[in-house]
C-alpha positions in Angstrom: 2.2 17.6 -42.6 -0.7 16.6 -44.6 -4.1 15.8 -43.9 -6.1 14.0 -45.9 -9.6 14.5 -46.2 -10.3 11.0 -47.7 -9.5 7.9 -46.7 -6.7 5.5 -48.6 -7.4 4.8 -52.0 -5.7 2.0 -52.3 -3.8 -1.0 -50.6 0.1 0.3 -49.8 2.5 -1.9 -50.7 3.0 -4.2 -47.9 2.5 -7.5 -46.6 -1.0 -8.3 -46.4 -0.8 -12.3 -44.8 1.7 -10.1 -42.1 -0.8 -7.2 -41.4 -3.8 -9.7 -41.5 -1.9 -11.6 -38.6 -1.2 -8.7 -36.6 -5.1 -7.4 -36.6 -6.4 -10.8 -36.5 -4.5 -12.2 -33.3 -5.2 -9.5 -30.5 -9.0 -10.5 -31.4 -8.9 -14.1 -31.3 -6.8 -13.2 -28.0 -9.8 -11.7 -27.2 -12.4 -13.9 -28.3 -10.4 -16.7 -26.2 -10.5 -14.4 -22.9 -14.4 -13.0 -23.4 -14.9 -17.2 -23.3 -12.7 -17.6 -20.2 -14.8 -14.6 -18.1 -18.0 -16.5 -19.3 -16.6 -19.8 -17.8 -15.9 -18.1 -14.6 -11.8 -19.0 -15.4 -10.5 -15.6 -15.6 -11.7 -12.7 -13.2 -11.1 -9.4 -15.5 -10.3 -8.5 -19.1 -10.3 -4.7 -20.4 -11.2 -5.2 -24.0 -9.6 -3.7 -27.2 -12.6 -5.8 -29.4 -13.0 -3.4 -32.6 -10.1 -1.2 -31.8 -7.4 -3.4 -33.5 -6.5 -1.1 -36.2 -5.2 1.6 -33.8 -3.2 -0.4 -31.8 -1.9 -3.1 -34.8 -1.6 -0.4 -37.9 0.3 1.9 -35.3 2.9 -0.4 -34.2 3.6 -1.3 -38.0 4.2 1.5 -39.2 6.4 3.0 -36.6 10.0 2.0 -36.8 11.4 -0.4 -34.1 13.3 1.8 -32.7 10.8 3.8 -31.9 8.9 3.8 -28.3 5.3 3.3 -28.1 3.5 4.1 -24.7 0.3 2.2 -25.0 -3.0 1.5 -23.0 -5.2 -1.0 -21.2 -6.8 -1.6 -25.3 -3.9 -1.7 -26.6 -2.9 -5.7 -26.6 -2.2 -5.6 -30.5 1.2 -3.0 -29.4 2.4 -6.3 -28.0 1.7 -8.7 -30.1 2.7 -6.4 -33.1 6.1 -5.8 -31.8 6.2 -9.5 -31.0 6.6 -10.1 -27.2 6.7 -13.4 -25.9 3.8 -15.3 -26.2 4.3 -17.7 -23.1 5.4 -14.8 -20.8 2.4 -12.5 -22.3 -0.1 -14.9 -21.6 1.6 -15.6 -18.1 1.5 -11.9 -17.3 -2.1 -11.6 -19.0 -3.3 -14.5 -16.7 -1.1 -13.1 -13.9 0.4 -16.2 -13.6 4.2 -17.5 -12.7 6.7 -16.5 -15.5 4.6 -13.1 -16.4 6.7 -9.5 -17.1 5.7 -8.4 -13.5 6.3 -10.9 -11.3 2.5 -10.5 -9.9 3.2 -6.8 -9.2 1.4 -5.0 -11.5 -1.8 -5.8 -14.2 -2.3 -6.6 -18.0 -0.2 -3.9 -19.7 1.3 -1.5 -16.5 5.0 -2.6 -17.2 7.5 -2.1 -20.2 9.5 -3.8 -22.4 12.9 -1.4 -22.6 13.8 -4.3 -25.5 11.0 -3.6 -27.7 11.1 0.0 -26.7 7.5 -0.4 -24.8 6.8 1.7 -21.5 3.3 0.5 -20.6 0.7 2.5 -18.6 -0.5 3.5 -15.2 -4.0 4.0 -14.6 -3.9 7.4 -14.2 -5.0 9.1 -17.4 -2.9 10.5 -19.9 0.1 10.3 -17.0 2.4 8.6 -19.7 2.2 11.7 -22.2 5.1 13.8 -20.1 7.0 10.6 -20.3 7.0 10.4 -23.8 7.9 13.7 -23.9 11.2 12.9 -21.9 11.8 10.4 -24.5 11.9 12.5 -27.0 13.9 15.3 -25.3 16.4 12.0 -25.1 16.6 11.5 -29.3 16.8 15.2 -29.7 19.7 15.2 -27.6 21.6 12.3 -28.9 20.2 13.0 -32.4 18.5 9.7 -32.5 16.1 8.8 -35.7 13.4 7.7 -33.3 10.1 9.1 -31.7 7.8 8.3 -29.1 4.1 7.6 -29.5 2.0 8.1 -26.7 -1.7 7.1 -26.6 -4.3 8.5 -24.6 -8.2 7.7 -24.5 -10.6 10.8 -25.2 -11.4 11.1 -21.6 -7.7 11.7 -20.7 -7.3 14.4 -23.2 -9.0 16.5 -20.2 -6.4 15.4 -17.8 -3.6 18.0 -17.0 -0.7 16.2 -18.1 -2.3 15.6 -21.5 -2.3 19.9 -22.0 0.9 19.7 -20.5 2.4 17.1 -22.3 1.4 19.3 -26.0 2.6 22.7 -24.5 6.1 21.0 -23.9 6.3 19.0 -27.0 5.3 21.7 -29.0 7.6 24.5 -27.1 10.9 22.3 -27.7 9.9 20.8 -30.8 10.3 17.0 -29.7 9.8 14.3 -32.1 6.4 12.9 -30.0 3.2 11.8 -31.5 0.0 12.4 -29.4 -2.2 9.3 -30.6 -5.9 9.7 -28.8 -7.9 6.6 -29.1 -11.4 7.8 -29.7 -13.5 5.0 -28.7 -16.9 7.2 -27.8 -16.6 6.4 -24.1 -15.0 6.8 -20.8 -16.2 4.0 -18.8 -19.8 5.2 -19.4 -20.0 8.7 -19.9 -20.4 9.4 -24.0 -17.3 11.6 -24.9 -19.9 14.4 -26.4 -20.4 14.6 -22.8 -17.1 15.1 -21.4 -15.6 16.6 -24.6 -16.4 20.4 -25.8 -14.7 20.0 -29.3 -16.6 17.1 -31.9 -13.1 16.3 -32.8 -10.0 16.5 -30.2 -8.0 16.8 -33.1 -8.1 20.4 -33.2 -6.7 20.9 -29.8 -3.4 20.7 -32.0 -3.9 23.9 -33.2 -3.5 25.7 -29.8 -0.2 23.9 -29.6 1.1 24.8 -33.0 1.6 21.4 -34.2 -0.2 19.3 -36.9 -3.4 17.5 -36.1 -5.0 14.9 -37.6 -8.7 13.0 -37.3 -8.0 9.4 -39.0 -10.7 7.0 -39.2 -9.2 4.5 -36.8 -11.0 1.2 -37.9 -9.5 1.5 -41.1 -6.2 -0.1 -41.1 -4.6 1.7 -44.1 -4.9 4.6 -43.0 -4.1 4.7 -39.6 -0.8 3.3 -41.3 -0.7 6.5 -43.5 -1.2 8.7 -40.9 1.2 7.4 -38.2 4.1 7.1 -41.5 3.3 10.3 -42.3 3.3 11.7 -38.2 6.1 9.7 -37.3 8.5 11.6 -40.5 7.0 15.0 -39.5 7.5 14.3 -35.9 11.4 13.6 -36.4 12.1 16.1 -38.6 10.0 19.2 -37.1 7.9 18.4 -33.8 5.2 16.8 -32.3 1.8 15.5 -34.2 -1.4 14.9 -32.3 -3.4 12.3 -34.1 -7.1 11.6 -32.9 -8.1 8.2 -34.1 -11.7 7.7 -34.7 -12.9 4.3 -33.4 -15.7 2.3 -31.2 -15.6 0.3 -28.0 -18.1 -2.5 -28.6 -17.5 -4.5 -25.2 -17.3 -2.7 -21.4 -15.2 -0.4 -20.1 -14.0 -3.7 -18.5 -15.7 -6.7 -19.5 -17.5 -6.8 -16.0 -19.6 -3.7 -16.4 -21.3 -4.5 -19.5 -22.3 -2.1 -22.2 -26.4 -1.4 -20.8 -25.4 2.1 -20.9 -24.6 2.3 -25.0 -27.5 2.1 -27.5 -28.1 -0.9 -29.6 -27.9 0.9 -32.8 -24.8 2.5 -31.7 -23.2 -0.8 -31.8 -25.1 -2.3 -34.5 -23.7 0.8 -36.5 -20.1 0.3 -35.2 -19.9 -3.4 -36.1 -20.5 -3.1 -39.3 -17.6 -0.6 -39.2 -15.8 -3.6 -38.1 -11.5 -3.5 -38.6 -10.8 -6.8 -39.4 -13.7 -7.4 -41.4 -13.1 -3.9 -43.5 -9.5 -5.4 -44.2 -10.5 -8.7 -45.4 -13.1 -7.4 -47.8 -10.2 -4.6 -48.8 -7.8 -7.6 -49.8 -10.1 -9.8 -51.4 -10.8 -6.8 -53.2 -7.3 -6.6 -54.7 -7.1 -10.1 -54.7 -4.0 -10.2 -52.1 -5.8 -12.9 -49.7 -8.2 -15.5 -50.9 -11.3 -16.4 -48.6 -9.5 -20.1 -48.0 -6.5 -18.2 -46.8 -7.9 -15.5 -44.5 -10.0 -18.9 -43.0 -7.0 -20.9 -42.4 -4.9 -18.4 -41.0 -8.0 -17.9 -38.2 -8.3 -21.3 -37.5 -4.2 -21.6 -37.4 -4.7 -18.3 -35.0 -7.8 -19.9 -32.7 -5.7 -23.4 -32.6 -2.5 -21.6 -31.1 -3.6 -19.0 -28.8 -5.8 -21.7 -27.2 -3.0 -23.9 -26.6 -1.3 -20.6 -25.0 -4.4 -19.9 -22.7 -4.8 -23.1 -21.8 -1.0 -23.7 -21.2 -0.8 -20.5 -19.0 -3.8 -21.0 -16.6 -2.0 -24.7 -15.6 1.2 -22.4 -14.7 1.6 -21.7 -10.9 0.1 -18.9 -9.1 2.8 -16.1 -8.5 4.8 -17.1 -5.5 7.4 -14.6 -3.5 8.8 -13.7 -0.1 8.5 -10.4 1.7 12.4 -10.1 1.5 12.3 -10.3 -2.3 9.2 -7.8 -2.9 11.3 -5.5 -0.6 14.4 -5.9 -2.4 12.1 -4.5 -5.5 10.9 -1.6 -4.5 15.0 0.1 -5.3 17.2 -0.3 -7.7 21.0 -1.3 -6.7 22.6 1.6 -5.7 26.5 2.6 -6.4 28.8 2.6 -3.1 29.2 5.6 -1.6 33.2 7.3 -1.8 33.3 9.3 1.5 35.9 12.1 1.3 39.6 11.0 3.1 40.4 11.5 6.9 42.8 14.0 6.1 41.2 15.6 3.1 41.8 19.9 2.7 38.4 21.4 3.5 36.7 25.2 2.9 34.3 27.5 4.7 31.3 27.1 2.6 27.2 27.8 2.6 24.9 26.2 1.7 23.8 27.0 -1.2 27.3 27.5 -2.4 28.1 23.3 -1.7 24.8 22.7 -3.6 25.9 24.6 -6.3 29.7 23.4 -6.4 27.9 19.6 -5.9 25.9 19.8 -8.9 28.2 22.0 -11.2 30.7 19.0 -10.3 28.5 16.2 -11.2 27.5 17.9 -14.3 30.9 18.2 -15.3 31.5 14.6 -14.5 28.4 13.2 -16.2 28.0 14.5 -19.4 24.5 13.5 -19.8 23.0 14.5 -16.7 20.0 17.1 -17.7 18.5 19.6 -14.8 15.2 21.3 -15.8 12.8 23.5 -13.9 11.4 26.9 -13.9 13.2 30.3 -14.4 16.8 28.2 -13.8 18.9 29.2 -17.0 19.4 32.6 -17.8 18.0 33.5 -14.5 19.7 31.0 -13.0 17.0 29.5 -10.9 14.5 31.6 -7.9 17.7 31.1 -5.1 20.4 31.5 -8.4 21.7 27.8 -7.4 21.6 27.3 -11.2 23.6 30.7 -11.6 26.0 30.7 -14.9 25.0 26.7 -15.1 23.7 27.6 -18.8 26.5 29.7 -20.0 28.8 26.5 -18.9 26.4 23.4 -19.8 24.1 24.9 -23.0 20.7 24.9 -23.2 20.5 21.4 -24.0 21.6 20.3 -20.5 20.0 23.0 -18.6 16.5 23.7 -19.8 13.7 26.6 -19.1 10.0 24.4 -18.4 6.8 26.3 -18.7 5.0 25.4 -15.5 4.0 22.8 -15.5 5.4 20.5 -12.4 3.6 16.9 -13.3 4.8 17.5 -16.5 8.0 18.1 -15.9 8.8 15.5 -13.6 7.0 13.0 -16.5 9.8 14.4 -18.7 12.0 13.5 -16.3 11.0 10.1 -16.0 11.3 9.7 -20.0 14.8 10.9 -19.7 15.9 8.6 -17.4 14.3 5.8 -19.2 16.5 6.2 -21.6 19.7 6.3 -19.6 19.9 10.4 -18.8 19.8 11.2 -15.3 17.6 14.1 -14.8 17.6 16.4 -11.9 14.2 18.4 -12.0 13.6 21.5 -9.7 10.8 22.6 -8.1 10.9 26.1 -7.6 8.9 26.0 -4.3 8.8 22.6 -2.5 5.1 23.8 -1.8 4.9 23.3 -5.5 5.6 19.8 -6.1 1.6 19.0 -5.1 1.4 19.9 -8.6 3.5 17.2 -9.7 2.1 14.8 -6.9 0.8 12.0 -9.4 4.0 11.4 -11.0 6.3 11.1 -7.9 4.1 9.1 -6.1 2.1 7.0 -9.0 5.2 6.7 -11.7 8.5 7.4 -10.2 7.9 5.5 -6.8 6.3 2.3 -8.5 8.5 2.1 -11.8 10.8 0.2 -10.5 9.1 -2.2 -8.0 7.0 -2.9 -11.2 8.8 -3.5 -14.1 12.6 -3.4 -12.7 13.7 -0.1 -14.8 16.1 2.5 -12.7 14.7 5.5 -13.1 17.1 8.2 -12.1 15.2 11.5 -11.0 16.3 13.7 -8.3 13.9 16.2 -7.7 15.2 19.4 -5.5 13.1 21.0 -3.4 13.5 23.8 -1.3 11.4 24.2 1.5 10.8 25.0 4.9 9.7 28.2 6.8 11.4 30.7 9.1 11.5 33.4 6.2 7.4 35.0 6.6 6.6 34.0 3.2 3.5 32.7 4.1 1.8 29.1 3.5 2.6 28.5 -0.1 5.7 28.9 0.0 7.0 27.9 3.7 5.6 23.5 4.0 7.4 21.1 5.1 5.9 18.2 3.0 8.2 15.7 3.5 6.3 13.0 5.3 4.2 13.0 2.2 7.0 11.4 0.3 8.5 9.5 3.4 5.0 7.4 3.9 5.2 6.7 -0.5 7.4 2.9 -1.3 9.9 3.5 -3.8 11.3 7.1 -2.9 14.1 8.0 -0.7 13.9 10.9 1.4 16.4 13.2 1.5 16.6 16.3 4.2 20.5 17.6 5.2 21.4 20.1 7.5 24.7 21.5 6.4 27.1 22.0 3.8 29.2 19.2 4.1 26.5 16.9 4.2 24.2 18.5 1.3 27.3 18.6 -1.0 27.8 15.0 -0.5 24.4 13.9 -0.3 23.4 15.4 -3.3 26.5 14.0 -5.3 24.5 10.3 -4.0 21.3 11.5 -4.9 22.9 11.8 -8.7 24.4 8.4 -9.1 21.7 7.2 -7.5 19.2 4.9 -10.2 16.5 5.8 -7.7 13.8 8.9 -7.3 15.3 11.0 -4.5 13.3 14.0 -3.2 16.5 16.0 -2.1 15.2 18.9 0.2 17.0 22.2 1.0 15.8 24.2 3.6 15.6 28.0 2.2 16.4 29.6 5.7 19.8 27.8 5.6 20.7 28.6 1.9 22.6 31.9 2.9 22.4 31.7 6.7 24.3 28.6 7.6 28.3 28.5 6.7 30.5 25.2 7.5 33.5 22.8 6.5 33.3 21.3 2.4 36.0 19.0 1.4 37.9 20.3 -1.8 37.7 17.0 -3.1 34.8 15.2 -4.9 32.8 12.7 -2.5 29.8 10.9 -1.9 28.2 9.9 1.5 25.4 7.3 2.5 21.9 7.3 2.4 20.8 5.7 5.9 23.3 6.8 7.7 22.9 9.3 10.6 25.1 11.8 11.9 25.9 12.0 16.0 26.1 16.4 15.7 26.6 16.8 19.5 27.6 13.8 22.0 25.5 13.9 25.0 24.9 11.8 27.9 21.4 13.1 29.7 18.9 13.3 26.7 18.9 12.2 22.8 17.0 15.4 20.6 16.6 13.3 16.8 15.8 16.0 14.5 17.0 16.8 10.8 17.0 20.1 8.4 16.7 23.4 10.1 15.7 21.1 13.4 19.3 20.1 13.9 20.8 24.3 14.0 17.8 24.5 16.5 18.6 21.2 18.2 22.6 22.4 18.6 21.5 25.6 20.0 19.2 24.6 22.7 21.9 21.7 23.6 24.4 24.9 24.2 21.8 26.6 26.2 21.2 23.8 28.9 25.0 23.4 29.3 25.5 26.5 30.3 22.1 27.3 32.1 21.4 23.8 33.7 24.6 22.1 32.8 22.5 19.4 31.2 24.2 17.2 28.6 22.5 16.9 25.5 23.3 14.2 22.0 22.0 15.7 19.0 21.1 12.6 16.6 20.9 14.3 12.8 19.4 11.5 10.3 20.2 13.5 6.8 18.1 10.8 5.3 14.7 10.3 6.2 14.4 7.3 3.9 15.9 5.1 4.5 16.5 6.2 8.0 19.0 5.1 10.5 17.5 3.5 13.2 20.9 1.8 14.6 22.5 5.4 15.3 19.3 6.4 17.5 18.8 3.2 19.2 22.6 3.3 20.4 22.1 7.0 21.7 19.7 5.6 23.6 20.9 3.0 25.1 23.4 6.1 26.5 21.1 8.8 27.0 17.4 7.0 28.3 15.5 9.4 27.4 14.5 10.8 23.5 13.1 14.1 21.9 12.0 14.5 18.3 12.1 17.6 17.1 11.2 18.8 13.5 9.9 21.7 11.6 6.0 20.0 10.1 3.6 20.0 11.7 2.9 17.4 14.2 0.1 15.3 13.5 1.2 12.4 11.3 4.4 14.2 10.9 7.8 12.0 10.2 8.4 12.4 13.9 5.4 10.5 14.5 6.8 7.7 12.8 10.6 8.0 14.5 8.4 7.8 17.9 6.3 5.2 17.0 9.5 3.1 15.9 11.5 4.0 18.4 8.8 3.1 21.2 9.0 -0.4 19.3 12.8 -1.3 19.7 13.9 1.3 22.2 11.2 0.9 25.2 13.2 -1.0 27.5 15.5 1.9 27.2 13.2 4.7 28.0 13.4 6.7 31.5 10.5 8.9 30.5 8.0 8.7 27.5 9.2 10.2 23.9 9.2 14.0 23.6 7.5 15.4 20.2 8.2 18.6 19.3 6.5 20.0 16.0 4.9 22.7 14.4 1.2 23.7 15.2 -1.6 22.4 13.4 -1.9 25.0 11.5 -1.5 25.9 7.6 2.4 28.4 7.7 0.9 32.3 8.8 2.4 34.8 6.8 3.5 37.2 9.3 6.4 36.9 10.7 5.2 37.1 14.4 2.8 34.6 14.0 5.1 32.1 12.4 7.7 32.8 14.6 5.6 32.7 18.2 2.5 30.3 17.5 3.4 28.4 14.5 7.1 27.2 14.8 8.6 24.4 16.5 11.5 25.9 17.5 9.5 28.3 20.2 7.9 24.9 21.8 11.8 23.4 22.1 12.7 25.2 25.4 10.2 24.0 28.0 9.6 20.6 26.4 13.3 19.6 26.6 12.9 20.7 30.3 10.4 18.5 31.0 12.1 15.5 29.7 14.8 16.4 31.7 13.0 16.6 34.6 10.7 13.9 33.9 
């Protein structure tokens, strides 16, 4: 790709009224907001003032196809693709009738009909995303491209490095746009930055990079033209655009912090002044015209404004913001009563599930570390390559935030992706975009985003603490993921077959101690079974134990013992699904039983039993002979040896005496 050392010569071909409208309007935009803080009218405003060029020259030259991931400074992406004035103003006064209902800010929502995915506020935690987008046009062989931007101070972030390394290793049709406006909040890049220009970070991905002076229109036109082609036809471009922040890093905080003559020497640097003289120059606009296309400008955004702060304040009810948080799900299909069934493990019904599915669903995508060829660290991915092609089953550096980004791109674009950690300990790697992106996308801005994210987990095995957690009350505790944690083969099969349809993140974990140890009953046919829905594993009358995982094989095992030893009769309650959970099945077992245990494998303080206790005090205490039982692990991080796993650490060597108590209680 070329790379200019001068700027454009002379004014492309285009429409210059059109291109004056789509600078000019995300500053009077401005200009009317900067006058609605003053009058106290308006609370916040992140300003874009002098950075119009980026945001308006990018947008025009990409196609319309293509998907643009902008920022906070961006407001001249939407105006350029040409959103809806009345609902952007609603949403930009979070007002009734805006894109987020009153969930989200300013830009933290997309458009999928302009092909917009806006941002989060975590830095550069949209660059995977865009990445997933583009692994969805090289797979369908789309003529589009994503273009991501991220502000210097997020080229530090993780995810931005990430993001490059992944583009660059799969050749994706991505452009890497960094807005270089001399500041993060206040810190002067040349503070936070090594390199003078961020640019040549490009060559330590092995793609193109480009510094383009970003208050000059024209060329930011020429370079993202130029990027976008390269991009399709070879791989991803990182462009660095040169530019200033005049106003705050929101309009609250001022600019105290940033020398006069810094701004004095940036305003007269000034896009939309540069552009005017430019077209004068060439004698394309006329100084009447550029005045009366401002005043036409000034007239109808202050009718919006105005029109927009008289609409209502967003209204809702707790059952509708609940009803948000998931996308509809499909019904599950439950295999038939009477349905042929084999001896399976556990890792071989995960296997067969997903082999299935992928047969099924042509466009389903699994990615993670070491799981072509080498068919995954536990081989569940075994021969999945040979069968699928690399396309469909795909070898990620490591890089777990990144990879679940992708992920989210993917399924943005309609392709269910199923990413693997390779250690469930791992995934505090990738904790930002589960928890920040994945959980929220949907409460926000109403798009499904179907990821399932396997995890295997759990101890037992003496492989010490980073590689034995049980982290799933991290994800339990987070709005907008379900919770996934089954204890045998029939139900992991079935479970995970759900967890693919569904339009939802799932965090599907698979306890590694059960993989090869645990054997049981599969149907030959294909089914699904239901998220909320707990599973009565031993009918009891004495005691309830509610447990899940490896905690219901301990849970079975204990109930055997105190038949035969004390002729107690114990119900085993497994819930498969942590979220949601089934608090109906574990109420009704004790209403039998009168007394409850909760047994898992975490640790116990603020551990998902805490929660099943806490609830279960709630709507079950006039029930209760005898307080809830907790039975965990020990405070402690997982000890490598096996003794002291085993003896101190586990739950399962606590089980004994406490169920004794209860029973004696």
């Amino acid at each position: 790709m070329p790379s200019p050392d001068s700027p454009v010569d002379t004014v492309p071909d285009l429409d210059a009224e059109a291109l004056y409208r789509a600078l000019l309007e995300p500053r009077v935009i401005e200009e009317k907001m900067l006058t609605l803080i003053r009058q106290g009218r308006i609370a916040k405003w992140f300003s874009g003032y002098g950075q119009e060029a980026v945001a308006a020259g990018t947008t025009w030259a990409l196609d319309d196809r293509d998907y643009i991931l902008p920022m906070h400074r961006n407001l001249g992406v939407w105006t350029t693709r040409d959103v809806d004035r009345e609902r952007l103003f609603c949403q930009l006064m979070g007002k009734k009738g805006g894109f987020t209902n009153g969930r989200d800010r300013t830009f933290h929502f997309g458009l999928p009909e302009k092909n917009l995915v806006g941002m989060i506020s975590h830095m550069a935690a949209m660059l995977p995303v865009a990445c997933g987008l583009g692994q969805a046009f090289r797979y369908r062989d789309a003529d589009r491209v994503a273009c991501a931007f991220c502000g210097d101070g997020g080229t530090r972030e993780g995810d931005f490095h990430e993001a490059l390394n992944l583009a660059s290793v799969w050749d994706l049709p991505v452009l890497f746009l960094v807005e270089n406006n001399g500041y993060g909040l206040s810190t002067p890049t040349d503070e936070a930055v090594a390199p003078d220009d961020i640019a040549d970070a490009a060559a330590g991905y092995d793609m193109p990079g480009r510094v383009v002076d970003g208050n000059d229109v024209f060329e930011v036109i020429d370079a993202v033209r130029e990027a976008r082609s390269h991009a399709r036809a070879e791989g991803p471009v990182l462009l660095e655009m040169k530019t200033f922040r005049v106003r705050g890093h929101e309009e609250a905080s001022g600019t105290a912090y940033v020398p006069d003559e810094l701004i004095e020497e940036w305003k007269e640097k000034d896009p939309i002044d540069r552009f005017a003289d430019r077209v004068r120059e060439e004698g394309l606009l006329g100084a009447d015209e550029i005045k009366d296309i401002r005043a036409e400008l000034e007239s109808t955004v202050d009718e919006l404004a105005e029109w927009a702060l008289d609409r209502p304040e967003v209204t809702s009810t707790p059952e509708a913001e609940r009803n948000a948080v998931f996308a509809p799900s499909p019904d599950p299909d439950p295999p038939s009563p009477d349905v042929e069934t084999e001896e399976t493990r556990l890792i071989d019904a995960i296997q067969d599930g997903l082999w299935a599915a992928m047969q099924d669903d042509d466009e389903i995508i699994v990615m993670g570390q070491d799981i072509a060829e080498y068919g995954g660290a536990f081989k569940v991915t075994d021969g999945f390559v040979d069968e699928f092609g690399d396309e469909r089953v795909r070898n990620t550096p490591i890089i777990e935030d990144g990879a679940l980004g992708a992920g989210m791109g993917l399924a943005i674009d309609d392709l269910p992706a199923v990413v693997e950690m390779q250690y469930a300990d791992f995934i505090s790697c990738g904790f930002n975009q589960t928890v920040n992106n994945l959980a929220t996308t949907h409460y926000r801005w109403g798009q499904p985003v179907n990821v399932t994210i396997r995890a295997p987990f759990g101890g037992g095995i003496g492989a010490g603490p980073f590689h034995s957690q049980s982290r799933e009350a991290w994800f339990a505790h987070t709005p907008g993921l379900k919770v996934v944690v089954p204890a045998t083969p029939h139900d992991v099969k079935g479970l995970l077959r759900t967890a693919l349809a569904d339009p939802n993140p799932v965090l599907f974990f698979e306890h590694k101690k059960l993989y090869r140890s645990i054997r049981g009953e599969v149907p030959t046919e294909e089914y699904t079974l239901p998220f909320g829905e707990a599973r009565v594993a031993r009918t009891g009358n004495d005691a309830t134990i509610v447990t899940y995982g490896v905690g219901v094989h301990w849970a079975l095992a204990e109930a055997e013992h105190q038949a035969e030893a004390n002729g107690a009769d114990l119900e085993v309650v497994d819930l498969r699904t942590l979220v949601p959970w089934d608090r109906e099945t574990v109420r009704q077992s004790l209403d039998k039983t009168n007394r409850l245990l909760v047994l898992h494998e975490a640790s116990r303080t603020a551990g998902f039993g805490a929660e099943l206790a806490a609830e279960l005090g709630e709507i079950g205490f006039e029930l209760l002979d005898a307080p809830i039982t907790r039975v965990a692990a020990e405070d402690l991080p997982v000890p490598n040896a096996k003794p002291l796993e085993d003896e101190i650490f586990s739950a399962k060597a606590r089980l004994r005496p406490k169920v004794e108590d209860l029973l004696a209680f």
